[in-house]
ZAMARGU-4260 file (C-alpha; in steps of 0.2 Angstrom, whole numbers, plus 5000, padded with zeros to 4 digits):
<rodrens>
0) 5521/5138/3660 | 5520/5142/3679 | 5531/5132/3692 | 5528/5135/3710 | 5526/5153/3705
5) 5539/5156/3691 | 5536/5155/3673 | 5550/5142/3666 | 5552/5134/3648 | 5564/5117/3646
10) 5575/5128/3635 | 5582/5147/3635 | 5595/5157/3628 | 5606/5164/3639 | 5609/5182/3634
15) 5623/5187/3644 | 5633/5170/3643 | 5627/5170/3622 | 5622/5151/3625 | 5607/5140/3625
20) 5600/5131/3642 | 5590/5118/3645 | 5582/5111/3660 | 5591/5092/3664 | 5576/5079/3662
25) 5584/5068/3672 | 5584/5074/3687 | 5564/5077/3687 | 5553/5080/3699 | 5565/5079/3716
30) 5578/5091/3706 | 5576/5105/3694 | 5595/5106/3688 | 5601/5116/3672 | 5612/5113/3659
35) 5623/5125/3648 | 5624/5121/3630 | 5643/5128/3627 | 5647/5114/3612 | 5641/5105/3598
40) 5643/5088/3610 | 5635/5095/3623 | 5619/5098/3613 | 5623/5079/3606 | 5625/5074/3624
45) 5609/5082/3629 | 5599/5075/3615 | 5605/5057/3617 | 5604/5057/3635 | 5588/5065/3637
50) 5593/5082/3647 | 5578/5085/3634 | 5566/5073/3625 | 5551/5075/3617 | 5550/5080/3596
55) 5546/5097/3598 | 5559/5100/3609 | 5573/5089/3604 | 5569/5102/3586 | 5572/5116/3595
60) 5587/5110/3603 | 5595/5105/3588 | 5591/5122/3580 | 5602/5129/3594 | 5615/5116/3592
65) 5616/5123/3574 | 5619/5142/3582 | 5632/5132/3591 | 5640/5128/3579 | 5641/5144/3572
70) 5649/5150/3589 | 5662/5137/3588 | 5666/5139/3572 | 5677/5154/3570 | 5684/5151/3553
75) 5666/5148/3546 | 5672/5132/3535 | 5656/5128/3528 | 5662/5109/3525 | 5663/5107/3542
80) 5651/5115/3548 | 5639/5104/3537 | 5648/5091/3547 | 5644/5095/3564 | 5625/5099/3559
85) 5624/5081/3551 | 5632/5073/3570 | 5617/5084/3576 | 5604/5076/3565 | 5611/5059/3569
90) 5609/5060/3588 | 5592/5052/3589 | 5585/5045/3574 | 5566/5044/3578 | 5559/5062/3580
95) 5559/5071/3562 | 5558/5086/3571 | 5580/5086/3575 | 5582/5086/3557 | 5568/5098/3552
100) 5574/5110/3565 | 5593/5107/3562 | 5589/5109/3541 | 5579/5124/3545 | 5593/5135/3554
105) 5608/5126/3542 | 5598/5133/3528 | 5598/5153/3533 | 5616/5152/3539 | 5621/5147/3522
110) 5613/5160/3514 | 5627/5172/3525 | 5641/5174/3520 | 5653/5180/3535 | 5651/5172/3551
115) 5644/5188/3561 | 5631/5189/3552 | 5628/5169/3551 | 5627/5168/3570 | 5615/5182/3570
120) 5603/5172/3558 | 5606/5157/3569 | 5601/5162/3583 | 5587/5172/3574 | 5580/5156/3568
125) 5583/5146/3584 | 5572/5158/3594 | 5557/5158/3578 | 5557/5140/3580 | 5555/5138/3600
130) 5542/5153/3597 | 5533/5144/3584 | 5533/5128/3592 | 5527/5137/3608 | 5511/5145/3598
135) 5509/5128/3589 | 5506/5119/3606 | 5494/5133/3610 | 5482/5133/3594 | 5482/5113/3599
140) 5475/5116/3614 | 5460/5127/3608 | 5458/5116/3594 | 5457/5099/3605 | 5448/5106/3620
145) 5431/5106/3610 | 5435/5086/3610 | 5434/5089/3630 | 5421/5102/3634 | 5408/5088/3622
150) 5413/5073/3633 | 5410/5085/3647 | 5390/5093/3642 | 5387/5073/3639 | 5394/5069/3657
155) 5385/5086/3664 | 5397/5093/3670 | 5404/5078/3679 | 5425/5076/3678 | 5430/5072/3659
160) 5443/5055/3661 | 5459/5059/3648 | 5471/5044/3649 | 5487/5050/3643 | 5504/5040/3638
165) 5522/5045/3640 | 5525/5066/3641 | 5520/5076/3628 | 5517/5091/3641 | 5527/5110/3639
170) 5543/5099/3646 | 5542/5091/3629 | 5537/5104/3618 | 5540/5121/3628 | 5525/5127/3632
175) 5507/5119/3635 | 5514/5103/3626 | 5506/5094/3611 | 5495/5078/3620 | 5491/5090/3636
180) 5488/5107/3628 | 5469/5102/3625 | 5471/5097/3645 | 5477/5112/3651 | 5466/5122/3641
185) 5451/5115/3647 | 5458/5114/3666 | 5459/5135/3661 | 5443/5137/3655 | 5434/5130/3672
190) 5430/5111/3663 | 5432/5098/3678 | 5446/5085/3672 | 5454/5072/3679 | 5470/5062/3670
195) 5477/5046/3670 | 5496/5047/3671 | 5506/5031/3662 | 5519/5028/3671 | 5531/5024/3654
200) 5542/5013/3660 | 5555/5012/3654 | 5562/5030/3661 | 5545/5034/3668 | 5542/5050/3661
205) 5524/5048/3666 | 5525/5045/3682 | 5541/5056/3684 | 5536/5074/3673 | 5521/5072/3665
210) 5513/5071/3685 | 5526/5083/3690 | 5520/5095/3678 | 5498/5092/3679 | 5503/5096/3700
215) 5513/5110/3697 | 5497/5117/3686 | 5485/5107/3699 | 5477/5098/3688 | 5468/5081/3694
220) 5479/5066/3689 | 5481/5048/3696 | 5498/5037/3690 | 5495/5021/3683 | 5504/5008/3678
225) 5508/5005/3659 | 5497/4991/3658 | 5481/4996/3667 | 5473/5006/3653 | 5465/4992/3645
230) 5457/4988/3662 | 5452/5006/3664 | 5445/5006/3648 | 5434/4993/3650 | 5428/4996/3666
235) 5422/5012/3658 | 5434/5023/3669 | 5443/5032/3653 | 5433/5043/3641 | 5446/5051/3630
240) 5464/5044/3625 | 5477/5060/3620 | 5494/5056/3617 | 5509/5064/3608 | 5520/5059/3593
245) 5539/5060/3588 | 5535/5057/3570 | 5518/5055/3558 | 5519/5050/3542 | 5509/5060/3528
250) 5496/5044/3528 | 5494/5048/3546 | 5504/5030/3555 | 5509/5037/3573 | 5528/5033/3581
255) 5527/5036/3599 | 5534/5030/3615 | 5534/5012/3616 | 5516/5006/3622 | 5508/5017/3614
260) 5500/5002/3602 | 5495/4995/3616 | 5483/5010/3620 | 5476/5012/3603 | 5471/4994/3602
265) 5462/4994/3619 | 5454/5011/3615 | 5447/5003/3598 | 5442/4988/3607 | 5430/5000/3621
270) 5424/5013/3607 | 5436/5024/3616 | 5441/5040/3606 | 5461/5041/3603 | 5469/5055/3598
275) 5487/5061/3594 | 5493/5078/3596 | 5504/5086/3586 | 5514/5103/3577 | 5516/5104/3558
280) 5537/5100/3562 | 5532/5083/3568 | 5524/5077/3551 | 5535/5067/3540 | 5533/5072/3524
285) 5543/5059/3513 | 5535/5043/3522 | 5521/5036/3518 | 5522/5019/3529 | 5527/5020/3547
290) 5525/5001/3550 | 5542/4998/3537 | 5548/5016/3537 | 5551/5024/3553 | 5567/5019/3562
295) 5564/5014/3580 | 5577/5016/3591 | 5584/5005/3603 | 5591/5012/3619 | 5603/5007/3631
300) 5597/4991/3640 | 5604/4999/3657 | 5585/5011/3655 | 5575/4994/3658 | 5586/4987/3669
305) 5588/5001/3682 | 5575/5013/3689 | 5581/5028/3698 | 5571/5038/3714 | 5575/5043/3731
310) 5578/5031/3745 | 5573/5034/3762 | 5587/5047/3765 | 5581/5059/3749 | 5597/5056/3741
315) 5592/5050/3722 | 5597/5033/3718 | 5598/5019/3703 | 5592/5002/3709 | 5595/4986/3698
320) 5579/4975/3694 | 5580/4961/3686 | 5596/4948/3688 | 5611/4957/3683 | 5614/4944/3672
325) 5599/4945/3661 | 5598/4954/3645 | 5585/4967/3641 | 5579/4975/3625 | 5575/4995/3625
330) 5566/4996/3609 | 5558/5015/3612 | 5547/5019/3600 | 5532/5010/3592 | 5519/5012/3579
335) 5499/5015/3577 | 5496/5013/3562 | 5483/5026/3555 | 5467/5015/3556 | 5468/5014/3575
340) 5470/5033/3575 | 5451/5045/3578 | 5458/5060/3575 | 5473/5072/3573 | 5475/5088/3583
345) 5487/5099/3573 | 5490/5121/3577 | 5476/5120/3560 | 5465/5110/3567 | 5459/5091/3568
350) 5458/5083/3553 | 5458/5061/3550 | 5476/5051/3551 | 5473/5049/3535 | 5482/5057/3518
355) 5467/5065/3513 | 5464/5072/3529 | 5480/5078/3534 | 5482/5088/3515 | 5465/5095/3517
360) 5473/5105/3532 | 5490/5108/3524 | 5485/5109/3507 | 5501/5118/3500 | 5508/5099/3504
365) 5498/5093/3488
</rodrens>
């Protein structure tokens, strides 16, 4: 995607330093820092600590972490290069896609048998997946902007309303993103749009890169906080919910940022179309009941109890919130189960959340 200009992803390789690079979340939107992937913990630091978040992306890191591996590993000892890849699968536990992307690249190198020629299928496969998932986001985008341009020959012509939650934008998922792929596309094609941004506390990646990233393309958007959409909603101010997801079960139950429930049910109560965008990678395959199945994971408390921004001075600063001495619980991650869900938007096209209609568009799954 374009940035004031420049075409940018979250992550690169670095061809003449042989490493991966990613762009330092954190820091979003007053600094655009990078951040070198030299080590096996620094892919594990970048993970956990969210230099990058977001399923699609956090895969594509850990398929990189695997080519890292490789390079660290000069005596190609397969028992412990099974080791580091297994740390790299553990770093987060609710996106499949660190596993499925991790698995995938572990998977070819074994099939080598001398180290040259492993790094080179490393890195080989690393680069397939950020390409795929980058084509992925793209087909999701023409498959859900039909969702948009209909709300918007209904509305003749009059800006279509998309309420949005967290960010599942090209920060996410390296290009066009999942949730916002349909938006972006649309925006693209000359449909008039205007988004509501979630702020997503905590951490804010709403208000902090999902609105970063809508300006930088300068599409229509308004920040919000997390618990206005219900109100929007009903005041008939929303005509289309699209959010992302870091893991779907096969039955079609949606883990997302925390509060994303809480979206879904306000949509159903207003007959509000809500939608979950999504790659292939992010679908769990072996679970069939997110409510019982899907780890959630619980983050340091220190996220709700600090939030960070620039003071008067521009210097960017963490404040404390509540009294030092309460307690907080960071549960990150929710689930919708699949009845509350309209529709699916896949790089195959939409289908239900439902097992029947997610095997009608991956049949070989059968």
């Amino acid at each position: 995607m374009l940035v004031d200009g420049n075409q940018m992803r979250p992550i690169w390789f670095d061809t003449d330093l042989k490493i991966a690079k990613v762009i330092d979340q954190r820091m979003l939107p007053h600094q655009l820092i990078e951040a070198d992937l030299n080590t096996v913990d620094d892919v594990i630091e970048a993970i956990q600590e969210m230099f990058v978040r977001g399923a699609p992306l956090i895969g594509a890191t850990g398929a990189f972490g695997v080519y890292t591996a490789v390079l660290q590993d000069q005596g190609c000892n397969d028992d412990r290069f099974v080791a580091e890849c297994d740390r790299l699968k553990a770093a987060r536990p609710t996106a499949v896609n660190l596993a499925w992307g991790v698995d995938r690249v572990l998977g070819v190198c074994l099939a080598q048998s001398d180290r040259t020629a492993r790094l080179a299928a490393a890195l080989a496969e690393a680069l397939a997946i950020v390409e795929e998932e980058a084509e992925n986001c793209r087909l999701i985008g023409e498959y859900g902007v039909s969702l948009i341009r209909e709300i918007s020959q209904k509305k003749g012509g009059k800006p279509v309303n998309i309420l949005t939650h967290c960010n599942a934008g090209w920060l996410a998922c390296i290009e066009y993103g999942t949730a916002t792929a349909p938006m972006y596309t649309a925006f693209d094609t000359g449909i008039d749009i205007h988004v509501w941004v979630d702020e997503t506390r905590p951490l804010n990646q709403g208000s902090r890169l999902t609105a970063w990233e809508l300006g930088k393309h300068g599409i229509a958007h308004t920040v919000v906080t997390d618990n206005a959409g219900g109100h929007l909603m009903q005041h008939g101010m929303v005509d289309l919910v699209i959010v992302g997801t870091d893991r779907t079960t096969w039955t079609g139950d949606v883990a997302n940022k925390i509060g994303t429930y809480l979206k879904a049910l306000a949509a159903k109560d207003n007959d509000i179309p809500f939608y979950v965008a999504l790659p292939s990678s992010t679908i769990d395959w072996e679970m069939d009941n997110g409510l019982t199945s899907i780890p959630i994971e619980e983050r340091d408390p220190d996220e709700i109890s600090y939030v960070q921004g620039l003071d008067d001075t521009g210097k960017l600063v963490k404040v404390l919130v509540p009294p030092q001495s309460s307690p907080c619980a960071n549960h990150a991650f929710d689930v919708t189960p699949s009845r509350l869900v309209t529709g699916l938007i896949t790089e195959r096209g939409m289908c239900s959340a439902s097992q029947e209609g997610i095997l009608t568009l991956f049949p070989e799954r059968r």
